[in-house]
C-alpha positions in Angstrom: 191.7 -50.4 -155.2 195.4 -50.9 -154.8 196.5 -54.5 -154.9 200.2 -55.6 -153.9 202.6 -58.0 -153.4 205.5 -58.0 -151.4 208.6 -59.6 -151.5 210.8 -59.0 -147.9 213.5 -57.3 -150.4 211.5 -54.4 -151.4 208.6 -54.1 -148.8 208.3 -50.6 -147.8 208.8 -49.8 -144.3 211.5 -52.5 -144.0 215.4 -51.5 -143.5 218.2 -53.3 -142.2 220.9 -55.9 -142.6 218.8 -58.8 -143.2 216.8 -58.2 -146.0 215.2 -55.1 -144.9 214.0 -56.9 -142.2 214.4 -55.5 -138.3 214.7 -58.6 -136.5 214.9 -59.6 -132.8 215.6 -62.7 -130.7 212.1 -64.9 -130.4 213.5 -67.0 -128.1 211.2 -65.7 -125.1 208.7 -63.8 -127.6 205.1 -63.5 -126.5 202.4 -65.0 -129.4 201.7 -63.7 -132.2 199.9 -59.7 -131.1 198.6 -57.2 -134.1 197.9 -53.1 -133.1 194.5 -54.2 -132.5 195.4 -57.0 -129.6 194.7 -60.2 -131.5 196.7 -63.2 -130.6 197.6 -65.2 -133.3 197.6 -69.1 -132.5 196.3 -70.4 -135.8 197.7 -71.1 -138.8 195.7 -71.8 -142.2 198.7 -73.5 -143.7 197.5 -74.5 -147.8 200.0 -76.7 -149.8 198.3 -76.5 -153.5 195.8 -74.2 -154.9 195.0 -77.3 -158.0 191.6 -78.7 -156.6 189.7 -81.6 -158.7 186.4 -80.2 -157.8 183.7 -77.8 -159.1 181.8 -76.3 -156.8 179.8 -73.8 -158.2 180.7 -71.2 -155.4 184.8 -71.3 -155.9 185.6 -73.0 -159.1 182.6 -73.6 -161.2 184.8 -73.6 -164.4 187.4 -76.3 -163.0 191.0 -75.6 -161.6 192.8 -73.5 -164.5 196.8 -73.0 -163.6 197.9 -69.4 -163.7 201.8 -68.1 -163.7 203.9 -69.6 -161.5 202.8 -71.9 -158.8 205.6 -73.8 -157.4 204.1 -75.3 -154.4 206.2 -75.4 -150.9 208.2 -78.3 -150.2 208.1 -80.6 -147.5 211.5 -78.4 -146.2 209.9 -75.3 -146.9 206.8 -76.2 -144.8 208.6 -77.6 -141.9 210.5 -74.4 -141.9 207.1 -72.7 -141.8 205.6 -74.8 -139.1 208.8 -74.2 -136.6 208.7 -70.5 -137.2 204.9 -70.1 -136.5 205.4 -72.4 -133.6 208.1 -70.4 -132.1 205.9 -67.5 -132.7 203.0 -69.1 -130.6 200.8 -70.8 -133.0 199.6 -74.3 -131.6 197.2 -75.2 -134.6 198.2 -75.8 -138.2 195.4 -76.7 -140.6 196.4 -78.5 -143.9 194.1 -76.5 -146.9 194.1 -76.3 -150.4 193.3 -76.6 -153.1 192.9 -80.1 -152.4 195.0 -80.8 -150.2 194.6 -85.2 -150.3 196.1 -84.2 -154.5 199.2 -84.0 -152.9 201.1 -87.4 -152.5 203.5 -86.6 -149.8 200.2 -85.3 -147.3 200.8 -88.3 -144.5 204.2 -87.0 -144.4 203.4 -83.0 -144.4 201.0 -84.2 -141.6 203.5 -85.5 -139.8 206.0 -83.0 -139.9 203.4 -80.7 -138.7 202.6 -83.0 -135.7 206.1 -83.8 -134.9 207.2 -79.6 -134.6 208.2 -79.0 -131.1 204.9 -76.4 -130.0 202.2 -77.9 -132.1 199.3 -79.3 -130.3 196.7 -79.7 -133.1 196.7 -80.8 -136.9 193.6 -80.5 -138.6 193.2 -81.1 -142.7 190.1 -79.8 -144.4 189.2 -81.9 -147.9 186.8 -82.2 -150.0 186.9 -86.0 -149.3 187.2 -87.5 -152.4 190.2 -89.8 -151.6 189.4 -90.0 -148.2 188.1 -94.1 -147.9 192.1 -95.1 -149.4 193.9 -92.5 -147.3 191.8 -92.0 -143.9 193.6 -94.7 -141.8 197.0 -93.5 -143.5 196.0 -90.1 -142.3 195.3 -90.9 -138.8 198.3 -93.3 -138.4 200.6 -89.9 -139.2 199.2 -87.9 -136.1 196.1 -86.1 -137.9 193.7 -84.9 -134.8 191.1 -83.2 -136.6 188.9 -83.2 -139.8 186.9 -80.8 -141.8 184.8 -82.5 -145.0 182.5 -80.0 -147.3 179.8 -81.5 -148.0 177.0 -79.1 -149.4 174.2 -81.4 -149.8 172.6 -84.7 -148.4 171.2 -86.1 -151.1 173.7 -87.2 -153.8 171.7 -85.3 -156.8 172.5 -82.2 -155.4 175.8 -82.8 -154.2 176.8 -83.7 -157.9 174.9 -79.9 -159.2 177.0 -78.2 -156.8 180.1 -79.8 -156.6 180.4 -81.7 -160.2 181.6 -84.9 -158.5 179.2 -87.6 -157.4 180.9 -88.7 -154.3 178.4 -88.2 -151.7 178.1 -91.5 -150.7 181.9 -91.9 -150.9 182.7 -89.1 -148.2 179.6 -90.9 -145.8 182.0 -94.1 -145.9 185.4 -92.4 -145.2 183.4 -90.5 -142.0 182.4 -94.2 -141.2 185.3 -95.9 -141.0 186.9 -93.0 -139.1 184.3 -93.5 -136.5 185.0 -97.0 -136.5 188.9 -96.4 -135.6 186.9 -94.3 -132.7 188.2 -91.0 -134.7 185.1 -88.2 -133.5 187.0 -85.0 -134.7 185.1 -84.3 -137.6 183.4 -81.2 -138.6 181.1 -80.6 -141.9 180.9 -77.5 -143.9 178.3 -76.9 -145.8 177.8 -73.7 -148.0 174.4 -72.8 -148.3 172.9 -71.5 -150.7 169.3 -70.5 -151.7 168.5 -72.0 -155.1 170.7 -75.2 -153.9 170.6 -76.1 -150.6 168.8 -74.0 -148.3 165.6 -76.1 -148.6 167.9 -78.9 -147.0 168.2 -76.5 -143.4 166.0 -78.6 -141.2 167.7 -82.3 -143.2 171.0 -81.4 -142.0 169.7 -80.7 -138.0 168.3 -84.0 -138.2 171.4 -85.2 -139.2 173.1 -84.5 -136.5 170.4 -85.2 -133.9 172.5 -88.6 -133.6 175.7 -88.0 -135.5 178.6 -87.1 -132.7 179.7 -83.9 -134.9 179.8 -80.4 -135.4 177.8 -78.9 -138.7 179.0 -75.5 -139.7 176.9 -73.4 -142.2 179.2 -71.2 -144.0 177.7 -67.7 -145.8 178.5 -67.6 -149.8 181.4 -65.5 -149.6 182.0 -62.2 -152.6 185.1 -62.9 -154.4 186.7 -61.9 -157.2 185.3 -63.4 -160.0 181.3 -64.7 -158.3 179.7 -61.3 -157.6 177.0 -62.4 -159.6 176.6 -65.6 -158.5 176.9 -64.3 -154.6 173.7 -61.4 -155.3 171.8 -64.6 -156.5 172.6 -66.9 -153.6 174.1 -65.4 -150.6 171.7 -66.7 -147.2 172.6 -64.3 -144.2 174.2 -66.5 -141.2 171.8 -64.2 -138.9 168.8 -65.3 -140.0 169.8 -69.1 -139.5 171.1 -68.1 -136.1 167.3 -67.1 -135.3 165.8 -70.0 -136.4 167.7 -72.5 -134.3 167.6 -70.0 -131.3 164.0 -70.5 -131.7 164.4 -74.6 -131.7 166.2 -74.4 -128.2 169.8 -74.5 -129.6 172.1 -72.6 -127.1 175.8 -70.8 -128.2 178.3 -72.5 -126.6 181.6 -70.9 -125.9 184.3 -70.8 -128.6 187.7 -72.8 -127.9 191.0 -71.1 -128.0 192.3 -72.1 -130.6 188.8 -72.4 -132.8 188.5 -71.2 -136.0 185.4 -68.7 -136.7 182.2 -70.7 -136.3 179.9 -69.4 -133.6 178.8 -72.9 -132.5 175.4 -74.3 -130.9 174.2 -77.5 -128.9 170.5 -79.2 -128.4 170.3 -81.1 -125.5 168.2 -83.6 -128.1 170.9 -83.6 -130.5 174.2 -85.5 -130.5 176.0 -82.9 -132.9 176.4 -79.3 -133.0 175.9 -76.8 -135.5 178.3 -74.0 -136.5 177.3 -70.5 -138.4 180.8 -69.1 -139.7 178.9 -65.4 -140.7 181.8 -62.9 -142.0 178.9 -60.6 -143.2 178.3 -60.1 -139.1 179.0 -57.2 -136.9 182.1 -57.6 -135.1 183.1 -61.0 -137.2 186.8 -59.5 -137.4 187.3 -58.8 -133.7 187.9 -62.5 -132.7 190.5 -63.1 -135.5 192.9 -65.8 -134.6 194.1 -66.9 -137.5 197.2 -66.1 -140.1 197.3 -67.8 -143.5 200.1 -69.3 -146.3 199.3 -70.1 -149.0 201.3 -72.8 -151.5 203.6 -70.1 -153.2 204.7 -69.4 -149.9 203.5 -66.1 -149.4 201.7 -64.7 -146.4 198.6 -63.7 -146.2 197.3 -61.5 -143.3 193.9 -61.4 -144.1 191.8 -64.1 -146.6 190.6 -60.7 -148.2 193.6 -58.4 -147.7 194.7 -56.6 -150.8 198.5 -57.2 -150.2 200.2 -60.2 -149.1 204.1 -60.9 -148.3 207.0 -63.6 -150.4 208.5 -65.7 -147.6 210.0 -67.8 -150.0 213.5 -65.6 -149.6 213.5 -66.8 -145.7 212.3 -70.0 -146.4 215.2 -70.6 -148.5 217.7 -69.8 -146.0 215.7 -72.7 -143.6 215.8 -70.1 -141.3 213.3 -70.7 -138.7 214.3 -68.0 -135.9 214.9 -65.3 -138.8 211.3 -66.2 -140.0 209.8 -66.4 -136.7 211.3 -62.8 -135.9 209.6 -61.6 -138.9 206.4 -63.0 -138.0 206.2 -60.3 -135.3 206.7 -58.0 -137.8 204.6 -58.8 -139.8 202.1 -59.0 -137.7 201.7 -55.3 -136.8 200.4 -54.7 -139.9 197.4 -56.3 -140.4 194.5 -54.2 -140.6 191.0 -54.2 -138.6 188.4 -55.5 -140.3 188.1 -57.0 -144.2 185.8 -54.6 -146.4 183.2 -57.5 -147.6 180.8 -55.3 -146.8 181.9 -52.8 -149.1 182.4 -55.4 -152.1 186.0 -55.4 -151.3 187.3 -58.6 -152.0 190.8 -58.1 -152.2 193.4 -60.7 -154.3 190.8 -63.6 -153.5 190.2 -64.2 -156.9 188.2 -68.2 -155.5 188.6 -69.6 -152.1 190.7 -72.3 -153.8 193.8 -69.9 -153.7 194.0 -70.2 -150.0 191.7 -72.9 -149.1 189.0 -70.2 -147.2 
């Protein structure tokens, strides 16, 4: 399988004046639009790959720092956030790594909040520093939360994650309640040997919690094929069992990300199935991703991705927004999961999933 890496200099189908880039006013530019008509609204925006966690799925050796990782600054993200917003996106979510690692967060959030076109902010964590920083985080214009939390009971969330926080995260989704804060989501990897005996624990949770659960497939990657043959739950065969408990599919926002949600009329909460092994799962796509080197990633399995870092030193925004368009174009139909493929996602920490 051919793995590359661009840089704009020597990618090959680029050739012009500004670094082989062919470049065209965006000042009245539609969104975002690949070959395959796919608007692209929805940026996946992570600002460190270092995560302090261990979860057995992504990094069940610990964080280990490889080559170069120089992480964006706070000029090279707002330069990013102003380009994809002049290119139509209207959601940035804040991804890691862990992302709350990173002192300077409130004010990344911020700057993401504050760029003219942005409507939504969203950060998903791991929720470890969440009960010192949640009010912080809210005061700075956050509008949406995702927390992983892989277990309910604290014994299990320490085997899978290494950490016991469990009871930590609880109180940080508690005192966001109390500032009247409701956007929260929950992910929850499951996993047979770990978790999946929790299925019908976690629907009661939400029968009076006001959020939405998503249930995210154990995803192949480079270095857990083992690990995935022993664990992987299809997102199909949940989706039957709560069809056959009354929940009902509920149509996806505009600017959601991939879960195919559901609602009980006894529940307060909803539950999410985010299912990439599923027919069709590509065909919705809405979202692009950079990661903290500053490079561009078109798909989270793709086996090339693209160096921005020569635009975004140049604070450039309308040169980088042209090349979005670009860029664009290129991205391919489907991932090849199916096929073992996993591309340069080596863990899911290198581009926060």
């Amino acid at each position: 399988m051919l793995i590359e890496s661009y840089t704009l200099e020597d990618r090959p189908e680029q050739s012009d004046s500004h670094n082989g880039l062919e470049l065209f006013d965006t000042t009245e530019s539609t969104t975002l639009t690949d070959s395959y008509k796919r608007r692209f609204t929805y940026l996946r925006l992570s600002i460190t790959d270092v995560c302090n966690f261990r979860c057995n799925y992504c990094l069940p050796d610990g964080y280990c720092h490889e080559g170069d990782k120089a992480h964006l600054s706070l000029d090279e993200i707002r330069t990013v956030a102003a380009a994809f917003a002049k290119a139509g996106t209207r959601k940035i979510r804040i991804t890691g790594g862990e992302p709350t690692l990173r002192k300077d967060l409130p004010e990344i959030i911020r700057i993401c909040k504050q760029t003219p076109g942005i409507e939504k902010v969203a950060l998903t964590t791991n929720g470890y520093k969440l009960t010192k920083q949640i009010d912080e985080l809210l005061d700075c214009g956050l509008d949406a939360l995702n927390i992983s939390m892989d277990s309910l009971r604290p014994e299990t969330f320490q085997l899978i994650t290494g950490h016991d926080k469990l009871d930590e995260i609880k109180q940080a989704m508690a005192m966001a309640f109390e500032r009247g804060f409701t956007n929260i989501k929950i992910n929850a990897v499951l996993m047979k040997e770990y978790n999946l005996g929790e299925l019908q624990a976690f629907l009661d949770f939400v029968r009076d919690t006001p959020i939405s659960l998503r249930f995210i497939e154990v995803m192949q990657t480079g270095d857990n094929q083992q690990f995935f043959n022993a664990q992987h739950v299809s997102g199909e065969v949940i989706q039957e069992q709560l069809i056959a408990q009354g929940w009902q599919p509920v149509m996806r926002d505009a600017d959601a990300g991939p879960a195919k949600e559901f609602t009980h009329p006894d529940h307060q909460g909803r539950i999410g199935l985010i299912m990439p092994y599923s027919k069709n799962f590509c065909a919705s796509c809405n979202r692009l991703r950079v990661a903290s080197n500053g490079k561009l990633h078109l798909c989270l399995f793709g086996d090339s991705n693209i160096d921005l870092r020569p635009l975004l030193g140049q604070r450039d925004s309308d040169q980088l927004a042209a090349y979005l368009h670009q860029a664009v174009a290129g991205k391919k139909e489907s991932h090849l999961l199916h096929d073992q493929e996993t591309g340069l996602t080596r863990n899911l920490a290198m581009l926060g999933g």
